[in-house]
Every structure is written in C-alpha cells, then in structure tokens.
PASEBA-1860 file (N, C-alpha, C; in nm, 3 decimals):
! residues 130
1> XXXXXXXX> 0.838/-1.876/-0.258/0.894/-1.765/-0.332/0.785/-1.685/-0.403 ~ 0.690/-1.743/-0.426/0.601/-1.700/-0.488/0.532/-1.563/-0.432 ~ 0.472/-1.634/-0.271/0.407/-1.522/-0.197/0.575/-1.403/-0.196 ~ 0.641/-1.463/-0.138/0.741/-1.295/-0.127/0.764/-1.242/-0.232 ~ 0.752/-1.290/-0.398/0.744/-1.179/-0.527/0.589/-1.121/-0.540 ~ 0.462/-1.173/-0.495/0.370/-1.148/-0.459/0.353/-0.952/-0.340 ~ 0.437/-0.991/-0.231/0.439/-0.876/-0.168/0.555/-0.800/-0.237 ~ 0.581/-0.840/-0.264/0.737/-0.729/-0.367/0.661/-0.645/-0.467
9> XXXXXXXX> 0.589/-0.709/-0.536/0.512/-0.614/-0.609/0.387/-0.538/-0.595 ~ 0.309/-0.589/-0.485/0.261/-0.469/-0.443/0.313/-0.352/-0.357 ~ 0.403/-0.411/-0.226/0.498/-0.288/-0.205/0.600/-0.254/-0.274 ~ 0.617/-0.285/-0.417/0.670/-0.177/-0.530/0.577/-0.104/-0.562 ~ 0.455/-0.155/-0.646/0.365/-0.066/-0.669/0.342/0.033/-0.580 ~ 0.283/0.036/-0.490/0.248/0.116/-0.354/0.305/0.227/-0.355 ~ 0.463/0.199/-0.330/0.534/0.294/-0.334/0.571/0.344/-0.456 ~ 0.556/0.295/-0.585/0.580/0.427/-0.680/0.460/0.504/-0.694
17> XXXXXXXX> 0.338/0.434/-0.705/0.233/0.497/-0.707/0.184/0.590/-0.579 ~ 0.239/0.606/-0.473/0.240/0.686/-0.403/0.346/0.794/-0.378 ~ 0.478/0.799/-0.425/0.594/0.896/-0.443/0.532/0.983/-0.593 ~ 0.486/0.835/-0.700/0.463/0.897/-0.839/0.298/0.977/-0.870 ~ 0.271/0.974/-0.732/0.124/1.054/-0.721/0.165/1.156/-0.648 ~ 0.245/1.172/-0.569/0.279/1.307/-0.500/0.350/1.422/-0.580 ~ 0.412/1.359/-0.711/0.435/1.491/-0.778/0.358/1.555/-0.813 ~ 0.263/1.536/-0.852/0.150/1.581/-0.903/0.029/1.659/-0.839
25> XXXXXXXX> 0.027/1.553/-0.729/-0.078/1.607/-0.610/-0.004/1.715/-0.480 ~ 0.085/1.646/-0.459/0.184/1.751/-0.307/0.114/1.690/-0.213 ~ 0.109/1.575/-0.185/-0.015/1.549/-0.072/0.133/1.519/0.065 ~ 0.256/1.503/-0.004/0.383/1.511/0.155/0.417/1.617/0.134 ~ 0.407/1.703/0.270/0.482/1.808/0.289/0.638/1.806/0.293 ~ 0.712/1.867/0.195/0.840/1.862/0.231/0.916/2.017/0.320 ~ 0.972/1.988/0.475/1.026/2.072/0.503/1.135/2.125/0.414 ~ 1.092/2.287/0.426/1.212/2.368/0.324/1.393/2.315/0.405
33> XXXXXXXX> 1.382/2.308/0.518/1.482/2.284/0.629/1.573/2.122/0.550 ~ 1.466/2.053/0.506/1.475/1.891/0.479/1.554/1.913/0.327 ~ 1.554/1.998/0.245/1.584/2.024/0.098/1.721/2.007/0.061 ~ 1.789/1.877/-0.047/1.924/1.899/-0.045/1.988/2.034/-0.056 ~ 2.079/2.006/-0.035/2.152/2.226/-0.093/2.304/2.158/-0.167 ~ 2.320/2.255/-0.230/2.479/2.216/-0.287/2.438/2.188/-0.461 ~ 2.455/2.086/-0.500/2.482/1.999/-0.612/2.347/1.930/-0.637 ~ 2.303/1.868/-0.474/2.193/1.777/-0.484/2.094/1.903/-0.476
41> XXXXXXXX> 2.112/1.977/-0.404/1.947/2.098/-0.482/1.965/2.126/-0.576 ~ 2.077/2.155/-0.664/2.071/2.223/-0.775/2.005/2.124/-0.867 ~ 2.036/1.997/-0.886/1.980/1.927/-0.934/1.861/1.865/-0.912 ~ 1.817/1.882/-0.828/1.642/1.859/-0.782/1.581/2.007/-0.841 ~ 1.617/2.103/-0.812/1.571/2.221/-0.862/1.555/2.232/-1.025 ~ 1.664/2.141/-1.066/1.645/2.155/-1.221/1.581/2.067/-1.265 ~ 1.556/1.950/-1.215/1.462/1.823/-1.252/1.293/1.876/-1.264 ~ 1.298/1.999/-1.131/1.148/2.015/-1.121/1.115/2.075/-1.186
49> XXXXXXXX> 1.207/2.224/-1.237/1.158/2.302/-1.257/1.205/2.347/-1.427 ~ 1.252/2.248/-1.503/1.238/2.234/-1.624/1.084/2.079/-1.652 ~ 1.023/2.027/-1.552/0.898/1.957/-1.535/0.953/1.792/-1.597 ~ 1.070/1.778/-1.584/1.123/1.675/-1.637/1.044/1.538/-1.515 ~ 1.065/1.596/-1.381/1.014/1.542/-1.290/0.877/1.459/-1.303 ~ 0.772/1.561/-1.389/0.648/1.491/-1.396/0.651/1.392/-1.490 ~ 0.738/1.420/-1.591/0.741/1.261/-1.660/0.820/1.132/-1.610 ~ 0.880/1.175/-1.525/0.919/1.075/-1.444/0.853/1.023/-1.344
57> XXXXXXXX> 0.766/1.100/-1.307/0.627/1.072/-1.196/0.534/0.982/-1.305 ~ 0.493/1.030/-1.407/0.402/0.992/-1.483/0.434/0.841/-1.495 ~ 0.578/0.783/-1.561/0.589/0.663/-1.572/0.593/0.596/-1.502 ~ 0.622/0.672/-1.345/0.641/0.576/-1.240/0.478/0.542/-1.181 ~ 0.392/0.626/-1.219/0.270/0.604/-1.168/0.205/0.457/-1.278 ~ 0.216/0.477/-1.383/0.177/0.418/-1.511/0.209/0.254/-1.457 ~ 0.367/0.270/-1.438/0.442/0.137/-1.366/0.333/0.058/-1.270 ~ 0.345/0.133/-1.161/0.271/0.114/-1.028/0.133/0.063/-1.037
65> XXXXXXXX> 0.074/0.117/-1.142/-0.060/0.064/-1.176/-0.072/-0.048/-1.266 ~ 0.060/-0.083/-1.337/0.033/-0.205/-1.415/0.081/-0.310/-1.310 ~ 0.187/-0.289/-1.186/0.209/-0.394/-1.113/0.073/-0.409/-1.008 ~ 0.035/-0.300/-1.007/-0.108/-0.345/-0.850/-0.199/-0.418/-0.936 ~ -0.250/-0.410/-1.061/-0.356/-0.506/-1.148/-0.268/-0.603/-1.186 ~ -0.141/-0.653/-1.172/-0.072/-0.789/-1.260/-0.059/-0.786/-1.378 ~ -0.056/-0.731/-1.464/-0.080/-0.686/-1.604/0.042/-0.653/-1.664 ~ 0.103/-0.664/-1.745/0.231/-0.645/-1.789/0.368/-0.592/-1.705
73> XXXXXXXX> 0.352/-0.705/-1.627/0.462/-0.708/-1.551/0.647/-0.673/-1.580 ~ 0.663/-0.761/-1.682/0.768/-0.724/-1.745/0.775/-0.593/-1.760 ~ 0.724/-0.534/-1.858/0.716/-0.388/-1.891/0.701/-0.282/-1.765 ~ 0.670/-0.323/-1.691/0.682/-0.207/-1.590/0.819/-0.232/-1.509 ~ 0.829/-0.383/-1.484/0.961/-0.416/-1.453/1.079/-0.253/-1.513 ~ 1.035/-0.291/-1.699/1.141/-0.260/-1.767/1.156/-0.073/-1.733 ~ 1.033/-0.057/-1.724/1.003/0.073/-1.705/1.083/0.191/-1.606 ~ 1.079/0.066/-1.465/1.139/0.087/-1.337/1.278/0.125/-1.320
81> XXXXXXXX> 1.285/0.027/-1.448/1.451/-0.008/-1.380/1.572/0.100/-1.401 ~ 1.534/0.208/-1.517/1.630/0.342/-1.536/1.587/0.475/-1.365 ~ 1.479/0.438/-1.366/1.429/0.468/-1.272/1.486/0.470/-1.155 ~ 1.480/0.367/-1.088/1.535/0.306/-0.985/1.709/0.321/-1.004 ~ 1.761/0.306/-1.121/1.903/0.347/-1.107/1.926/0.459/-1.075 ~ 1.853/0.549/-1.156/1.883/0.718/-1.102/1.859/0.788/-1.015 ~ 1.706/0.660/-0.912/1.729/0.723/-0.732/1.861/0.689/-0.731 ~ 1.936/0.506/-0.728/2.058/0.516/-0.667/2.116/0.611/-0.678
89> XXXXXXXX> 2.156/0.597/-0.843/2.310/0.723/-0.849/2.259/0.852/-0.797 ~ 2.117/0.943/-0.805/2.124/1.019/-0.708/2.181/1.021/-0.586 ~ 2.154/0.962/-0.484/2.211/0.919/-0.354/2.339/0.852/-0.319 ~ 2.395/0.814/-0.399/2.497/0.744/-0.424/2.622/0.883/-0.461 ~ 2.581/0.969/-0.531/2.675/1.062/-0.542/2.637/1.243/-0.506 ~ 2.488/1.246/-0.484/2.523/1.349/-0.440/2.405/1.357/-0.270 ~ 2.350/1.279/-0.243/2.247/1.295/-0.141/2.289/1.143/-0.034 ~ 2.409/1.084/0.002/2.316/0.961/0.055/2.237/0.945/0.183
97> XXXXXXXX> 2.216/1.038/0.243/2.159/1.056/0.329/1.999/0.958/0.309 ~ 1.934/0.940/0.203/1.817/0.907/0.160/1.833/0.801/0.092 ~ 1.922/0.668/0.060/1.973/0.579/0.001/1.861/0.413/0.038 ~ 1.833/0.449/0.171/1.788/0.316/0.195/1.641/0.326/0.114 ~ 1.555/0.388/0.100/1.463/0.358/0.049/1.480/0.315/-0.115 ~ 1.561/0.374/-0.157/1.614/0.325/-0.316/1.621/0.189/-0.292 ~ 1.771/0.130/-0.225/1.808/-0.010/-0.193/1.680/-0.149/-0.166 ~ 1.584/-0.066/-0.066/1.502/-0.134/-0.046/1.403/-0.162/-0.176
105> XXXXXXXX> 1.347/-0.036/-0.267/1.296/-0.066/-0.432/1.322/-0.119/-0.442 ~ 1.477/-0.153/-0.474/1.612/-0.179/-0.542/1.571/-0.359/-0.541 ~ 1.572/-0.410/-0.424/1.589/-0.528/-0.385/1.428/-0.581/-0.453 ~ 1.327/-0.505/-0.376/1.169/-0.506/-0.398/1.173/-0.581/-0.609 ~ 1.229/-0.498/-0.657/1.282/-0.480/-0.777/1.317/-0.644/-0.888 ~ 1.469/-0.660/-0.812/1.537/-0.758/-0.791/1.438/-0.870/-0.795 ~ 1.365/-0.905/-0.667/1.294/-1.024/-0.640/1.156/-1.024/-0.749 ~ 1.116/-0.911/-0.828/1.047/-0.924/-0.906/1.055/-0.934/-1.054
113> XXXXXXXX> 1.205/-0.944/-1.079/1.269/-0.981/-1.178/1.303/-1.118/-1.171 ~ 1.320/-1.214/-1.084/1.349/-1.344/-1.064/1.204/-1.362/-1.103 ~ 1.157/-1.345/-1.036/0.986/-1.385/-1.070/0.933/-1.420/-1.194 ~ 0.964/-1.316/-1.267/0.929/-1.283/-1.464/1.041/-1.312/-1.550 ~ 1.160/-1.370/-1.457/1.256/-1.399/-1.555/1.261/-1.435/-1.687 ~ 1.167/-1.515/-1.735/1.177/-1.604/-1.844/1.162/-1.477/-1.975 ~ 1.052/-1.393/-1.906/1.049/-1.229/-2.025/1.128/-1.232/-2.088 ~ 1.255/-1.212/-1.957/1.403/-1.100/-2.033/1.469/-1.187/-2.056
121> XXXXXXXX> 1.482/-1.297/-2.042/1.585/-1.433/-2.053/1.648/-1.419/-2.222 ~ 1.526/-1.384/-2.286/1.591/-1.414/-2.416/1.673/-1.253/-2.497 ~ 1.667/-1.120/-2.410/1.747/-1.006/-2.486/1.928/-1.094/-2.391 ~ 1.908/-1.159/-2.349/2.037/-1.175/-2.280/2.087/-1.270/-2.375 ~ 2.023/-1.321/-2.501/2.093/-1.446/-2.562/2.173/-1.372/-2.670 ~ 2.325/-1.424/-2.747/2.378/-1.382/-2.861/2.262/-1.392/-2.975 ~ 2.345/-1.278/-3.050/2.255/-1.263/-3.167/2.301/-1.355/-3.271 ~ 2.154/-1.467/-3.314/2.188/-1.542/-3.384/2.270/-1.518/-3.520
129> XX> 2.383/-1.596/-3.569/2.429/-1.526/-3.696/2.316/-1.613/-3.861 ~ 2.304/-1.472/-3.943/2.303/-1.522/-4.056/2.362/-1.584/-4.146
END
C-alpha cells in the first residue's frame, strides 16, 4: 500500500502542478471549438476573467510542490480537497463531458488520505466537554 500512495502522490502532484502551471504559463493550447458554451462558459469565463482562477492555480501549484518534496502532506491534502470538489461539481452539473480526470484526482486523492490518516483522525473526534 505504501508504494501505490507513493505513486498517488506524485501523479497528484504532477498533475496539479502541471494544470496549476498552465494558468499562468498557457503552455496547452485550448481549441476555441473545445470551450464549454451555455452555463459552463459562462462560468469559466467568469472564473478567469474576474482572475479568481489564478488563485486557484496558485494553491494548486503550492499543493503540488509540497506533495512532489513530501513535506506537509496533510496540508496540501487539505488544500486539495475544496479543490477537487469544485472540478467535480463543475462537471457533475454543468460540463460532464470532462469528469474522468476529476474522478481519477478524486481517487489519486482518496488513497492519499488513507495514507496520512492519523493527521485528520483527530478533527473527526467529539468535542471534549468542559
């Protein structure tokens, strides 16, 4: 289990740090042809172009680089994970055409949370009473 949370987190890293470097850089061409339209452009259009996007690039890059060095794992975990919900529900309600690569994070994700469990183990406990 070890080695497969091992590759989980570098192909997490990988891939945010390479989606979360392309906002910035443009190094994938996106066909204009390829562009949601409807609901899902309107809302990609407004993500970009109020720049909300780059801070969402930014953390996802930040992420990506604390999982490729091993280094506060948890925290990027924690970082990910609003992240990674809002590819789903993107795709999930207005694009799913583009869903599997989320799912696949998603899982990537998952197996790297079993991994570091013991982190979060304790926000899951009742709050002790005074």
């Amino acid at each position: 289990m070890k080695i497969v949370a091992t590759v989980a987190r570098y192909l997490l890293g990988l891939a945010f740090l390479l989606f979360g470097s392309n906002a910035f850089l443009n190094f994938i061409p996106v066909d204009p042809k390829q562009m949601p339209t409807g609901p899902a452009g309107d809302f990609s259009h407004l993500m970009n172009s109020s720049h909300w996007m780059q801070v969402v690039a930014a953390l996802m890059v930040i992420s990506a680089v604390l999982l490729l060095i091993n280094r506060f794992v948890p925290l990027a975990l924690t970082m990910l994970g609003p992240i990674l919900v809002n590819i789903l529900l993107f795709h999930i309600l207005f694009h799913a055409a583009g869903i599997a690569i989320g799912l696949v994070l998603s899982l990537f994700w998952v197996l790297m949370l079993t991994r570091v469990w013991p982190s979060f183990s304790a926000i899951l406990k009742p709050t002790p009473q005074s």
